[in-house]
C-alpha positions in Angstrom: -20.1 -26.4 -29.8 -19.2 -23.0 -30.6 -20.7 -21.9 -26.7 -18.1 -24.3 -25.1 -15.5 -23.0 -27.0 -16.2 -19.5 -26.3 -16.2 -20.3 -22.5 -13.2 -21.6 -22.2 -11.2 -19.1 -24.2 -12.5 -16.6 -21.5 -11.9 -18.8 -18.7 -8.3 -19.1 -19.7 -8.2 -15.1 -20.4 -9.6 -14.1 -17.1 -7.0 -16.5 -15.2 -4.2 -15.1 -16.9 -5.1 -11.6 -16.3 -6.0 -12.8 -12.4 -2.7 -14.4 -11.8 -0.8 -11.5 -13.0 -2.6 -9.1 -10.5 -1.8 -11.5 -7.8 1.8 -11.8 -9.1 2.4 -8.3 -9.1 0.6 -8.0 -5.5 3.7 -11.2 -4.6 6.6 -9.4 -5.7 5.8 -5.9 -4.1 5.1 -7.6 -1.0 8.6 -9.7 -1.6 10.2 -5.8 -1.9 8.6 -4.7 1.0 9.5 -7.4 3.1 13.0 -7.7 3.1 15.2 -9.8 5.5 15.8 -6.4 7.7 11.9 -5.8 7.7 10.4 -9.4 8.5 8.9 -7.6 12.0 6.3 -5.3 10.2 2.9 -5.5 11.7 -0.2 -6.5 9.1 -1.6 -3.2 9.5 2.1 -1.7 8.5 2.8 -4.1 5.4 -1.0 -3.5 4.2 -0.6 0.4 4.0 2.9 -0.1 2.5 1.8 -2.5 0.0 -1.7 -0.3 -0.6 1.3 2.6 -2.0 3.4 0.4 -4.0 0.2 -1.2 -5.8 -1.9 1.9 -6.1 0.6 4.9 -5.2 0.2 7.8 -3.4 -2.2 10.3 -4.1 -0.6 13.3 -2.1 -3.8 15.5 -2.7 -5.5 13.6 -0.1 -2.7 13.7 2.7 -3.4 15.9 5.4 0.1 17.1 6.9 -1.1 18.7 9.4 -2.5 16.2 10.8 0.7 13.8 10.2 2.4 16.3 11.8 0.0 16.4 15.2 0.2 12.8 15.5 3.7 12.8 15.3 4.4 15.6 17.8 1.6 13.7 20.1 3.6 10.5 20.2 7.0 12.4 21.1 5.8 14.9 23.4 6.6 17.7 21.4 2.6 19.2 21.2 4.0 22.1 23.1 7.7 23.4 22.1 7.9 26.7 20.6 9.7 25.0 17.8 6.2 23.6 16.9 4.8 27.5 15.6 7.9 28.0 13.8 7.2 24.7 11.3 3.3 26.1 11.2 
């Protein structure tokens, strides 16, 4: 008797703990996507709700990089101004 009982206390404890996570996961989304930024692509929303759930670990971020990429899509790779921000 004891076993069944035991069971479904952690049943009910694991459900509560799951629906918060997915609750939280709801209302970032719900910040995220406001009624100006309905348009965002999947791949956009996932990496901006990936930082509001787990944050941003800025020791991992390469800037140079960003800043490449960036430059790359304006057509900026080769301005002088470039070596001055290096």
């Amino acid at each position: 008797m004891w076993v069944n009982w035991y069971g479904r206390v952690y049943v009910l404890l694991a459900l509560s703990v799951g629906t918060a996570t997915v609750e939280r996961s709801f209302s970032h989304m719900k910040m995220i996507k406001t009624r100006l930024r309905n348009r965002l692509s999947d791949e956009n929303l996932t990496h901006l709700m990936r930082i509001a759930i787990e944050g941003l670990n800025l020791s991992e971020v390469n800037f140079n990089e960003i800043l490449d990429i960036f430059l790359k899509k304006i057509g900026a790779l080769d301005c002088n101004w470039y070596i001055i921000l290096l």
